[in-house]
C-alpha positions in Angstrom: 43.2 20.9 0.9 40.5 18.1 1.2 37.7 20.6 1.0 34.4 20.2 -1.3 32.6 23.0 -2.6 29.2 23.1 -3.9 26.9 25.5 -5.2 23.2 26.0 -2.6 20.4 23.3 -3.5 18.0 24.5 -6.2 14.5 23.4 -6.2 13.7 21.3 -9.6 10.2 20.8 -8.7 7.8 22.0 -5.9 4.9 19.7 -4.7 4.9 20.9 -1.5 3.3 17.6 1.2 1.7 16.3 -2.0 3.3 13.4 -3.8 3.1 12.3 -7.2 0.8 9.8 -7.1 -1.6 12.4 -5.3 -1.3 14.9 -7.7 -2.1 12.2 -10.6 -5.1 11.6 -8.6 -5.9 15.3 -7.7 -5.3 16.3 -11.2 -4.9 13.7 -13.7 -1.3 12.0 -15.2 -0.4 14.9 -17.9 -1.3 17.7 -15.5 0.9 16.1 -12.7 3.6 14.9 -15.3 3.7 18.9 -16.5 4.9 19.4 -12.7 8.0 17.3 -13.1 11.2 19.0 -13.4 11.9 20.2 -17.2 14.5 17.8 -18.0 12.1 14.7 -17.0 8.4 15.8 -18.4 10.0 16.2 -22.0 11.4 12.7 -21.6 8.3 10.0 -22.0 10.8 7.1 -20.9 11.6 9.3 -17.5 8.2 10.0 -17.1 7.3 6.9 -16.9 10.3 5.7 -14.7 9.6 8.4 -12.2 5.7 7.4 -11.9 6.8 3.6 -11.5 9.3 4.4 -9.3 6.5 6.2 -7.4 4.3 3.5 -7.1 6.8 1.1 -6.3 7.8 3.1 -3.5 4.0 3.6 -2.5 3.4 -0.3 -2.3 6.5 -1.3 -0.3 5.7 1.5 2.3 1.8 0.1 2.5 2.7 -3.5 1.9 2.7 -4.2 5.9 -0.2 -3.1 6.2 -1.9 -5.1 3.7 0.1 -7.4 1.6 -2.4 -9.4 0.0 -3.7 -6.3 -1.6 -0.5 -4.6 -2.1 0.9 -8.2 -3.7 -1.8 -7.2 -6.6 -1.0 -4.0 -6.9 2.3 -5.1 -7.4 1.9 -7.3 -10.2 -0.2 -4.5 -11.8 2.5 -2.4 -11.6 5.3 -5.3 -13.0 2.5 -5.6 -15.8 2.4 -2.4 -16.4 6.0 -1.7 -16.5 6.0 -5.2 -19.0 3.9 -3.3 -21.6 6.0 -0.2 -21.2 9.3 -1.9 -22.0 7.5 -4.6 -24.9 6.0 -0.9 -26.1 2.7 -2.7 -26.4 0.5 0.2 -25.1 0.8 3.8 -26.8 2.1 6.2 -24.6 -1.3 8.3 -23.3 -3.2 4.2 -22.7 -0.1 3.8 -20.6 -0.4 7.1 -18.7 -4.6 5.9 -18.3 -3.2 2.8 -16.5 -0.8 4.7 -14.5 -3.9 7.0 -13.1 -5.9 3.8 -12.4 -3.3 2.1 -10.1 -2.2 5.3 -8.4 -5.7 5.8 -7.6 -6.1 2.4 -6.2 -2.6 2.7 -4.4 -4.0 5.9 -2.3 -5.2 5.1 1.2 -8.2 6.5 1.6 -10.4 4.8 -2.2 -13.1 3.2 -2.1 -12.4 -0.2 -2.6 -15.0 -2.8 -3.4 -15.7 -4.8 0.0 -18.9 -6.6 1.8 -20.7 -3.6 3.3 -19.7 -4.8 6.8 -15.9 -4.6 5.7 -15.6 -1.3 6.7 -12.6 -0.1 8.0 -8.9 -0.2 7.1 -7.8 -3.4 9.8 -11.0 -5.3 8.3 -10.4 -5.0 4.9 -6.5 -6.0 5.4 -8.0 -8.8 7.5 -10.5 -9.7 4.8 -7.8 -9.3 1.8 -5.3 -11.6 3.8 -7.5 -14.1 5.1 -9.3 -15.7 2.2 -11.5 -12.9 1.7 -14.0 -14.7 4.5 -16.3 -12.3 5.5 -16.9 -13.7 9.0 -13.7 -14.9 9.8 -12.5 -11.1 8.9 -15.3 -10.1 11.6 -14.9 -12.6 13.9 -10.8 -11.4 13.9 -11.7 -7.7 14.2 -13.6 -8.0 17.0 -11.7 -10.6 19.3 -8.5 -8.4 18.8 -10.1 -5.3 20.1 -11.4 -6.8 22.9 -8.7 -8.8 23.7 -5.8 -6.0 23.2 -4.5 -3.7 26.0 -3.5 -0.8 25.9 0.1 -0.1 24.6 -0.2 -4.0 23.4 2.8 -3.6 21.2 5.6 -2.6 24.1 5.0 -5.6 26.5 5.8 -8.6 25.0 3.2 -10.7 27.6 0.8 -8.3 26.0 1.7 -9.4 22.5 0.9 -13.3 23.4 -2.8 -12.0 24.4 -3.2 -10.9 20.9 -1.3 -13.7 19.2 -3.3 -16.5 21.6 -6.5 -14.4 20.2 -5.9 -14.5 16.7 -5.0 -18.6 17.6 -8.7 -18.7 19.1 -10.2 -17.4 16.3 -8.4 -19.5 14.0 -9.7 -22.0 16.1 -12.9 -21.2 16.1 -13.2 -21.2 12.2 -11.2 -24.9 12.5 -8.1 -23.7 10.7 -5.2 -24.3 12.0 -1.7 -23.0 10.8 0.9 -21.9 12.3 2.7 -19.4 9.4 -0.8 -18.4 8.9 -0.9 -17.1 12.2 2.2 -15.3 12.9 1.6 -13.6 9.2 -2.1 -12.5 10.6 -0.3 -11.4 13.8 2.5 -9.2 12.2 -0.5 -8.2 9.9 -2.2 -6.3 13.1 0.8 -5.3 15.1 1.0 -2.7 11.6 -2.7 -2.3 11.7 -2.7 1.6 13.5 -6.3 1.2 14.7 -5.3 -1.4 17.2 
């Protein structure tokens, strides 16, 4: 008899297609922290765990598509965790700061760019290329005229793009070879291309 039995699943805590983080946004830290299960919302140490753990998660799944920006956000959040553990910030400061970076870990803030830094591929462009405003452009532009369609499943297609972002580089006489292939891997991620 090498059976297992267990009891049906039970639902702890319904948030439906809305994650924690966007529920701290949506409705501020204690309301969303009052929609954790009851054994972790009357915990303050597991509260805190679960919104870390949260974030952390939020920032690795983002961090190819921006890791300059995500690389902050990531030290916030190791800062943040710091303070927790040293107990250096009371418990509803610490829940402030936790509502900050969520907001800046959601996709679609605001963030403070040049005005013609205005969509997602420019900004990670911006963010991981010295924050030059015309070298950002300059890269925006040249992929999406040099990219064909389905650029990502032919690898002759691929070299167009990496040979473009070379040109550019180029162009703006810089020339490095890491810096490339890490711009490179940067757009294959970038959806808009």
């Amino acid at each position: 008899d090498m059976y297992l039995m267990s009891d049906p699943s039970r639902v702890l805590s319904d948030f439906g297609d809305t994650s924690l983080l966007e529920l701290i946004v949506k409705n501020g830290v204690k309301e969303a922290s009052n929609s954790l299960p009851y054994n972790i919302k009357n915990n303050p140490t597991a509260v805190n765990e679960t919104i870390e753990n949260n974030m952390r998660k939020a920032i690795i799944e983002q961090m190819p598509t921006n890791p300059a920006y995500f690389e902050k956000m990531s030290a916030l959040l190791l800062e943040l965790v710091r303070l927790r553990k040293d107990g250096t910030l009371k418990y509803e400061n610490l829940l402030k700061q936790y509502q900050e970076l969520a907001i800046k870990l959601q996709p679609d803030t605001k963030k403070a760019y040049p005005i013609a830094i205005n969509t997602k591929p420019r900004q990670a462009l911006y963010d991981n290329l010295w924050q030059d405003e015309k070298l950002a452009i300059a890269m925006d532009n040249y992929i999406r005229e040099e990219k064909d369609d389905d650029w990502r499943k032919m690898e002759i297609k691929k070299k167009k793009v990496k040979r473009a972002i070379r040109r550019v580089f180029e162009q703006f006489n810089r020339d490095d070879d890491a810096k490339i292939n890490e711009i490179f891997t940067l757009v294959v991620n970038q959806h808009e291309y």
